[in-house]
N, C-alpha and C positions, 0 to 999 in steps of 0.2 A: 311400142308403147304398152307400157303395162298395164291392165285392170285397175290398180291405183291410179295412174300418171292420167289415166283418160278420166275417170271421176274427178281428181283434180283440174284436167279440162274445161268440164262442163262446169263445175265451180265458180270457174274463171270466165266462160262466156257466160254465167249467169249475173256473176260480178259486174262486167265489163256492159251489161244488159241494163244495168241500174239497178239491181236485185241487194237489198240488205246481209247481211249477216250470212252468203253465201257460204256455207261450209259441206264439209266433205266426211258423212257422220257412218259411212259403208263399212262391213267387217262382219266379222261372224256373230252373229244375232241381232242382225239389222233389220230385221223384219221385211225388206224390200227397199229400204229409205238406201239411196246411197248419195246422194245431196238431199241438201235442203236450203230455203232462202225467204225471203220475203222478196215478192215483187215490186216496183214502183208505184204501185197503187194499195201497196197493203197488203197481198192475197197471201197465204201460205203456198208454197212450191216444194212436191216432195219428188224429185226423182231418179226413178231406179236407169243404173248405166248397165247393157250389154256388149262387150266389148265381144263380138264374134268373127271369126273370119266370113272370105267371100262364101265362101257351100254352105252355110248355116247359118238360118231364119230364127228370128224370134217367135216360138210357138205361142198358143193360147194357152199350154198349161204356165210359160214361164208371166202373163200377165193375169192370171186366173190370182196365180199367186199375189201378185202386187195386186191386185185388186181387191184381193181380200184382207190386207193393213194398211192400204193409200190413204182412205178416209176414215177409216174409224179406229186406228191404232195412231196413226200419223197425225192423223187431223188435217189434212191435204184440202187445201180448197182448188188446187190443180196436182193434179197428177200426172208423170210425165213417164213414158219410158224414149230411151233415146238409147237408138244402137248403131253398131258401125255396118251393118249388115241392112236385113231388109226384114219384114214380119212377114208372116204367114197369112193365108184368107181368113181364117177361122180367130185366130190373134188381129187382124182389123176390127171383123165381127165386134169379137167380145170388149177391146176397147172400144168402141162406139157406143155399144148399150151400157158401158161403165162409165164414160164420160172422161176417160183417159186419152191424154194426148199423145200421138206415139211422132218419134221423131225421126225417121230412119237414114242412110247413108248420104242422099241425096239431100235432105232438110238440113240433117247437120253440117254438111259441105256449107249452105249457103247460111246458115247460122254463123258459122264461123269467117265467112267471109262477107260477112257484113250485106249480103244481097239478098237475105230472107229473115222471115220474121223470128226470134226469138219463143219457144212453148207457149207464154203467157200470152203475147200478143197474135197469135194465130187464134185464142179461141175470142178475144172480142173484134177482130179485125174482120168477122168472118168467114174465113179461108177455114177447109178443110180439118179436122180433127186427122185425117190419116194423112198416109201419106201414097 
C-alpha cells in the first residue's frame, strides 16, 4: 500500500465511522493535515497518516511537527496521528501534553476491524489517548 492508498484508508474508516466530508487533503505543503473530516458530533478531525514499516517508530520530532499546525493552522478540535508502525516514549510523551490522539499498528488493526473504537470516540469514551 502506498502512502496515498493508506491516507485514502483512513478516509474511508473515518467515513465508514459516520464522520462527514471525509477527505484526503495530504501532499506537499500540507502542513501535517493528511485527512480531514467532521465527526458525528460535529468536532473537527485533522489527521496526519505515517505509513512506516516494522523497524521504524514514530518520533517526537515527527509529532512535534504536527503539533505545531494541528490546532492553530488546521483548526483541529482532534488531532490524530495514526501509523502502521508503533511511536516512540518521548512521541507518547509529547502527544499526551498536546492533547493528540496517536493511533498505532495495534488500534488501527482493531479500527479497521470494527473491534475498537474509532480516534474520536477513544477520547470521550475514556479509553486511553496512547496507545
Amino acid at each position: 500500500m502506498s502512502a496515498q492508498e493508506f491516507e485514502e484508508a483512513i478516509a474511508r474508516l473515518c467515513a465508514r465511522g459516520g464522520c462527514k466530508d471525509a477527505a484526503v487533503v495530504g501532499g506537499p505543503g500540507d502542513l501535517g493535515a493528511d485527512v480531514t473530516a467532521t465527526t458525528p458530533d460535529g468536532r473537527r478531525l485533522v489527521v496526519q497518516c505515517k505509513r512506516y514499516g516494522a523497524s521504524s517508530k514514530v518520533g517526537s520530532q515527527d509529532l512535534q511537527r504536527f503539533g505545531g499546525t494541528c490546532f492553530s493552522v488546521h483548526r483541529a478540535d482532534i488531532a490524530v496521528v495514526v501509523t502502521t508502525s508503533v511511536f516512540t516514549g518521548p512521541a507518547i510523551r509529547y502527544a499526551s501534553m498536546q492533547n493528540i490522539v496517536l493511533i498505532d499498528k495495534h488500534h488501527l488493526a482493531a479500527w479497521a476491524e470494527r473491534t475498537g473504537n474509532p480516534p474520536w470516540q477513544r477520547l470521550s469514551d475514556g479509553t486511553s489517548r496512547q496507545p
